[in-house]
C-alpha positions as CSV (number, residue, x, y, z in Angstrom):
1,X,19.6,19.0,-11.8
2,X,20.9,18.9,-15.6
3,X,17.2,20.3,-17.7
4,X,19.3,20.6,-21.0
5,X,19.1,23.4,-23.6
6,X,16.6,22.2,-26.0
7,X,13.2,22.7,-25.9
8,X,11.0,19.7,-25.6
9,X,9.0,18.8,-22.6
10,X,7.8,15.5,-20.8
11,X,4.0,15.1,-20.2
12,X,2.6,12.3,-18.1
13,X,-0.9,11.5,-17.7
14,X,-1.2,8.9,-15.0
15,X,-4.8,7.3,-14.7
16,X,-6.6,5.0,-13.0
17,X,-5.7,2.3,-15.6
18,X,-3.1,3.3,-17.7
19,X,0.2,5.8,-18.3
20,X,0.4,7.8,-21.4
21,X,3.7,9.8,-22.3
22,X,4.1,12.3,-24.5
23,X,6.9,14.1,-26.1
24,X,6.0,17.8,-26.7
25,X,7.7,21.0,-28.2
26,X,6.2,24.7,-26.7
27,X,4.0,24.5,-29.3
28,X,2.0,21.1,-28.3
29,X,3.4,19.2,-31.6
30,X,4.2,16.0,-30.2
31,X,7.5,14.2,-31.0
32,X,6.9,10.4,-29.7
33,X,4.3,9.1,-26.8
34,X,3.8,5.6,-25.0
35,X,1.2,4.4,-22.7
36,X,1.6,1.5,-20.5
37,X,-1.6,0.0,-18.6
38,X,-1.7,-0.9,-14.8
39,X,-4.5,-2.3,-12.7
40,X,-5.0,0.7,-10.3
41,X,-4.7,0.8,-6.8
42,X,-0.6,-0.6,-7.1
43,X,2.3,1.0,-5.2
44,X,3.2,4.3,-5.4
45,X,6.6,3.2,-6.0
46,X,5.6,0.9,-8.9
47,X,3.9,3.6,-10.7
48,X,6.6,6.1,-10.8
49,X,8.6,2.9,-12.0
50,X,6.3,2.1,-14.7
51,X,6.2,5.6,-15.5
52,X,9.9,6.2,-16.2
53,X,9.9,3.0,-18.5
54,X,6.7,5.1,-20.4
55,X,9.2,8.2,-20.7
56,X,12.2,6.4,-21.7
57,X,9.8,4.3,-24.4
58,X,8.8,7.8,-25.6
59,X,11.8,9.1,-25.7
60,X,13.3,6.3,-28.2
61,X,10.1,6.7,-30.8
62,X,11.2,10.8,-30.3
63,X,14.9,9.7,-30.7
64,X,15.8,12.1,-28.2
65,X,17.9,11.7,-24.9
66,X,17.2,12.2,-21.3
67,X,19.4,15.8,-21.7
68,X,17.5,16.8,-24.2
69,X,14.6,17.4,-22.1
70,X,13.8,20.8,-20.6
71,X,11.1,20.1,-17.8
72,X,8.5,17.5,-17.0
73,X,4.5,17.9,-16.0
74,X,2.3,15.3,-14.6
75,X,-1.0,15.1,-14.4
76,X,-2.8,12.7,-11.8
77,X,-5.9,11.9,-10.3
78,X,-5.1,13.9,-6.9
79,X,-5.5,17.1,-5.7
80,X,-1.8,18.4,-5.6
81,X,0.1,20.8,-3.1
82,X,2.3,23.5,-3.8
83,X,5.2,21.5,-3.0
84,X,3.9,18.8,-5.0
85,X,2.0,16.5,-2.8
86,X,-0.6,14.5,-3.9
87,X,-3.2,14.4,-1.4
88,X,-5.8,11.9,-2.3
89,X,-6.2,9.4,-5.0
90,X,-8.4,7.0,-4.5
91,X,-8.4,4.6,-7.9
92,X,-4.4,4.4,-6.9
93,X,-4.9,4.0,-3.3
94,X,-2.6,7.2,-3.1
95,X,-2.5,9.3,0.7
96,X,0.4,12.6,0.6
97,X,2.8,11.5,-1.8
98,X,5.7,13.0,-2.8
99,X,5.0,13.1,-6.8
100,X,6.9,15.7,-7.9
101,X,9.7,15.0,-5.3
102,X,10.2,11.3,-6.2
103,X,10.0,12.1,-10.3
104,X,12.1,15.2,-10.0
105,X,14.8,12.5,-8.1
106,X,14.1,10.1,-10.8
107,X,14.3,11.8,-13.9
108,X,16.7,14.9,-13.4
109,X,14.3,17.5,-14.9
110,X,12.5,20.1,-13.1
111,X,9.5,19.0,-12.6
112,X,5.9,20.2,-11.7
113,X,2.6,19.1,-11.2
114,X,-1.6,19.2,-11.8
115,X,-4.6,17.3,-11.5
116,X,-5.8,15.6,-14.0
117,X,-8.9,17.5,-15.3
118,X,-7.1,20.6,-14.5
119,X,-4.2,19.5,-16.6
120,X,-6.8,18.4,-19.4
121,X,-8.1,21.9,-19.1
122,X,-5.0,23.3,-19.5
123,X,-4.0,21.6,-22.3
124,X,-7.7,23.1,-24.2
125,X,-6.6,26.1,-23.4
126,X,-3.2,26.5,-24.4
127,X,-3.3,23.8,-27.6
128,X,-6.8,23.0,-27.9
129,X,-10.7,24.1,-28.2
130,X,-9.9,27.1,-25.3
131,X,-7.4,29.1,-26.7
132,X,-7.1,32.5,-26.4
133,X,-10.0,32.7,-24.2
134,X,-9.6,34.7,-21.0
135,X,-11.8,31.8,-19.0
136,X,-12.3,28.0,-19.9
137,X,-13.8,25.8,-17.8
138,X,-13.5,21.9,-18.8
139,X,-16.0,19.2,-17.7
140,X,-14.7,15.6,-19.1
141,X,-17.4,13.0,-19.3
142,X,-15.9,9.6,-18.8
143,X,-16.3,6.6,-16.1
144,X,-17.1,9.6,-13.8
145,X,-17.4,13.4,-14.7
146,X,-14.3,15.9,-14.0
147,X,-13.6,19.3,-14.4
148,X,-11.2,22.1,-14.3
149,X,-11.0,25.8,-14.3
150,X,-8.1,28.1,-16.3
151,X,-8.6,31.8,-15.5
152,X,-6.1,34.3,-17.3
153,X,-3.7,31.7,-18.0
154,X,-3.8,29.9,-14.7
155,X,-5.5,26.9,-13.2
156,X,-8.0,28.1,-10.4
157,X,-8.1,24.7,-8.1
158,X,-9.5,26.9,-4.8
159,X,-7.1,27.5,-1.4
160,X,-7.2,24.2,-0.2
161,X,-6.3,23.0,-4.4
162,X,-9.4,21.5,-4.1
163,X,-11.6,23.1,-6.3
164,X,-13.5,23.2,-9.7
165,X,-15.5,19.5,-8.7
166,X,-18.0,20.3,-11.2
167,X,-18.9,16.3,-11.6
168,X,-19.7,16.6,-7.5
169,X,-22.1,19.8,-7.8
170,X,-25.8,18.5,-7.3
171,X,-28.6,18.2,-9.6
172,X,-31.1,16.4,-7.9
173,X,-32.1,16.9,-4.4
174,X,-32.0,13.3,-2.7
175,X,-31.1,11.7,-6.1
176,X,-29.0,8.8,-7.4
177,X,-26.1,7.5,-5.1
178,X,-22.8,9.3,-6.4
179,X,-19.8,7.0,-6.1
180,X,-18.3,9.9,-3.3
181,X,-21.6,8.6,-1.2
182,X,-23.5,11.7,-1.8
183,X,-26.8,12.2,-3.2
184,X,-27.5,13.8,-6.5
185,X,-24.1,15.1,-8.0
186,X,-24.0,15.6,-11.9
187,X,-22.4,12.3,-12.0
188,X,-24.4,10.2,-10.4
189,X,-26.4,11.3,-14.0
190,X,-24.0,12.3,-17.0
191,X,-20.8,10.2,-16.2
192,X,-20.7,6.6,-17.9
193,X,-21.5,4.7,-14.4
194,X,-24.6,7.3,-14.4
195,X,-25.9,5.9,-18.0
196,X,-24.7,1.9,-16.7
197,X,-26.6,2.5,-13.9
198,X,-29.7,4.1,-15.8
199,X,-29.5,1.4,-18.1
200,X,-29.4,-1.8,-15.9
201,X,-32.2,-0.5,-13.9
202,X,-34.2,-0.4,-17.7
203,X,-33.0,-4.3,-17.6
204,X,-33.4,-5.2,-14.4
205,X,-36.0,-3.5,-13.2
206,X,-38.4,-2.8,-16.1
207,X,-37.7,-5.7,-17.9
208,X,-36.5,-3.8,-21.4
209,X,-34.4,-5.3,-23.6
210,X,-31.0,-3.5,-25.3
211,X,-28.5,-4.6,-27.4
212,X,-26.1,-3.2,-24.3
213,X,-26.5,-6.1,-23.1
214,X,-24.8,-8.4,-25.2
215,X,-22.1,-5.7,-25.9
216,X,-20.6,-6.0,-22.2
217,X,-21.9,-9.0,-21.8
218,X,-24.2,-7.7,-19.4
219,X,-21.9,-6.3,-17.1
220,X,-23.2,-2.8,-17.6
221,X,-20.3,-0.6,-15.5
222,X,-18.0,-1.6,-18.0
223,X,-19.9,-1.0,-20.4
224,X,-17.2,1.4,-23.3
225,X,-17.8,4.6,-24.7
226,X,-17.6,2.6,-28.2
227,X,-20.3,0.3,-27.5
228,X,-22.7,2.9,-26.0
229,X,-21.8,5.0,-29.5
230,X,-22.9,1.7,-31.7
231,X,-26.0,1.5,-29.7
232,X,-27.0,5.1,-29.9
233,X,-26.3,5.1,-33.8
234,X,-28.3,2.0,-34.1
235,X,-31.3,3.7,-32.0
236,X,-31.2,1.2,-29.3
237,X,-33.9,2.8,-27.7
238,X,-32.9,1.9,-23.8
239,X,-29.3,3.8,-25.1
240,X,-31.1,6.3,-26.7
241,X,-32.9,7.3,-23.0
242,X,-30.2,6.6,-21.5
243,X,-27.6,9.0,-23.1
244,X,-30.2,11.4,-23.9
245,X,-30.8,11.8,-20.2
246,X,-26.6,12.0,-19.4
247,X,-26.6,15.1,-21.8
248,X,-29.9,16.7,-20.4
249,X,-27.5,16.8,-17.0
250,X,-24.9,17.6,-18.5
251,X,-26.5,20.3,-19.6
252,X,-27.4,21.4,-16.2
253,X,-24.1,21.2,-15.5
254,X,-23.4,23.6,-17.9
255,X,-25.9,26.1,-17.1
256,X,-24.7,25.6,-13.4
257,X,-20.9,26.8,-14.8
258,X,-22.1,29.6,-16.8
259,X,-24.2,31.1,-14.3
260,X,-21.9,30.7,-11.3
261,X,-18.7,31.8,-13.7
262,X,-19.6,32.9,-16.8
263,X,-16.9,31.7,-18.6
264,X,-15.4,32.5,-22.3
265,X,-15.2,29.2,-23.5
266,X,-16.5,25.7,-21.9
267,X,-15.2,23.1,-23.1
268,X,-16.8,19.4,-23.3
269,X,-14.2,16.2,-22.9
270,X,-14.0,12.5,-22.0
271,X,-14.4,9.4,-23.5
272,X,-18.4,9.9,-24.2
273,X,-18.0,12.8,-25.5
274,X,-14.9,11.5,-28.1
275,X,-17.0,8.7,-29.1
276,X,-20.7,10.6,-29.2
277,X,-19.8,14.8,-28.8
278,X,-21.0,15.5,-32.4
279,X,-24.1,13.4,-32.0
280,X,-24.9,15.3,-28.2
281,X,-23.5,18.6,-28.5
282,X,-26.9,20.5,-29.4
283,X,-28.8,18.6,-27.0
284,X,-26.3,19.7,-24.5
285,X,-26.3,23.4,-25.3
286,X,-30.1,23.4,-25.5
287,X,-30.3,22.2,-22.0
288,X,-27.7,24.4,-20.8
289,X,-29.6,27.4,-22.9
290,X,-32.7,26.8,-21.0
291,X,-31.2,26.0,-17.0
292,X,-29.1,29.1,-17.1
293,X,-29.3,32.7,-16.0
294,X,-29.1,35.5,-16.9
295,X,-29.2,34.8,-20.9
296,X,-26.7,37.4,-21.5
297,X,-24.1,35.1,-20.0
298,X,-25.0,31.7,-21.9
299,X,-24.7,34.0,-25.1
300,X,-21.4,35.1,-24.0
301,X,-20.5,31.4,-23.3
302,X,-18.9,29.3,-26.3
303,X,-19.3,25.6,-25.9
304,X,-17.5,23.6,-27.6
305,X,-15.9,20.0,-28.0
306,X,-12.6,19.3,-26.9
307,X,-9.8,18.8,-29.5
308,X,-7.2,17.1,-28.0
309,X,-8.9,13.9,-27.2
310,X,-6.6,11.2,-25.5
311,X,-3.9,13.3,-25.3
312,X,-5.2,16.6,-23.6
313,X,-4.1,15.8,-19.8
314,X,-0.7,14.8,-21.2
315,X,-0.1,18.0,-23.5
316,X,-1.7,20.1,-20.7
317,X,0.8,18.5,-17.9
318,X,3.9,19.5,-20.6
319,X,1.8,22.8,-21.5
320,X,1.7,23.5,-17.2
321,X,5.3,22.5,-17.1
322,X,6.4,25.4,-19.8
323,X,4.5,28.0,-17.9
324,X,5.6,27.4,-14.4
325,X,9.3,26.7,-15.0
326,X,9.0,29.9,-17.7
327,X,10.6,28.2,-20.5
């Protein structure tokens, strides 16, 4: 396997709807990226396909060469197993696939691999909002809520790599339907299909109006992050409650990670928060100030917004690959 001399690095974020590349130096600058959208649930095979035409893409806007390229990270909705398994991912209709098997074949680097929100975390912490903190957890509030853990430099995913499901920890005893079939979990409440779900029972069910409505054509699960940011600038009242209520849970979730870890740094992601972090942020940590214990360790806590946006899973995949292949 040829890795080359120079020292740039391949990060892949692979999603539930798209593929987004980046070319990175040790110091997450980035040198080209590409993204390339898919339709979920496809063949395995396909991705990785799709994938290598999003690295080659990259690699032209970098003008750089396949030997130029030290190592590769990936980060994908899965839990993933030492020898690069991943186990489960069920918006790509993925069971025990060889990811970093099949891309190592493909591509010729050495090649490693992370979830997602554990690669997003990552990236915080080496490049972004977390850095030099000792502990950073991440909670990303998008279509659902994720999260990830970094202790001393490392992801902390549990012994079965399983860990840090911060969006699955409950909130509300015999609450909301979660889309994992449970009861109660954080996002159930704070993720996007929490405030769709808040907001069409406003509609539906109480009879409010919202200018939501006309924004997704009132097809409120695909509702954006950029609509429910126009509505809660405007002071839509029904997106007002609504999103007010998401960070109020979010808060708890916060509380929940401070009190259980007491971390350095938490750090607040996702497309919500991109579109609407400045406009939440207090009324996050003032719900996390009052839910946690003791207070010593929410004044210990930082909380901040993430700074890598769209390309934290990506940078944190390359950031992953530098530190486990020791570059």
């Amino acid at each position: 396997m040829e890795s080359g001399n120079s020292q740039f690095f391949v990060g892949i974020d692979i999603g539930g709807t798209k593929i987004q590349v980046v070319i990175a130096d040790r110091h997450g600058a980035i040198h080209g990226e590409a993204r390339k959208k898919h339709k979920g649930a496809v063949d395995f095979e396909w991705v990785v396909g799709r994938s290598v035409a999003a690295v080659d893409a990259a690699l032209d806007k970098a003008k750089l060469g396949r030997k130029e390229i030290s190592a590769l990270g990936i980060g994908a909705p899965s839990p993933i197993l030492p020898d690069g398994t991943a186990v489960h991912a069920p918006n790509l209709g993925w069971q025990n696939v060889p990811l970093v098997a099949t891309f190592a074949q493909e591509l010729g680097w050495p090649t490693y691999a992370a979830n997602d929100c554990d690669a997003g975390t990552f990236g915080e912490h080496r490049f972004g909002a977390g850095q030099a903190a000792q502990t950073v957890v991440g909670l990303f509030m998008g279509t659902g809520i994720g999260g990830g853990l970094v202790r001393n430099g490392e992801i902390l995913a549990g012994d079965n790599y399983q860990g840090a499901e911060f969006g699955h920890t409950k909130v509300q005893v015999g609450g909301q339907r979660c889309g994992c079939g449970a009861r109660g979990c954080l996002e159930a409440y704070a993720s996007k299909l929490g405030i769709a779900s808040f907001v069409a029972h406003q509609v539906n069910c109480e009879g409010r109006e919202t200018m939501l409505t006309e924004l997704c054509d009132g097809d409120y699960r695909s509702l954006r992050s950029s609509a429910l940011a126009k509505a809660y600038r405007a002071t839509d009242a029904v997106a007002v409650a609504a999103i007010d209520q998401a960070a109020d849970y979010l808060g708890i979730g916060v509380a929940n990670a401070i009190t259980l870890l007491a971390p350095s740094v938490i750090v607040l992601g996702g497309g919500v928060i991109e579109a609407l972090g400045s406009l939440l942020l207090n009324r996050v940590v003032s719900a996390a100030e009052q839910a946690s214990w003791p207070p010593g360790s929410f004044a210990d806590t930082s909380i901040r917004l993430a700074k890598l946006g769209d390309h934290a899973v990506a940078l944190g995949a390359a950031a992953w690959a530098i530190q486990r292949g020791q570059f």
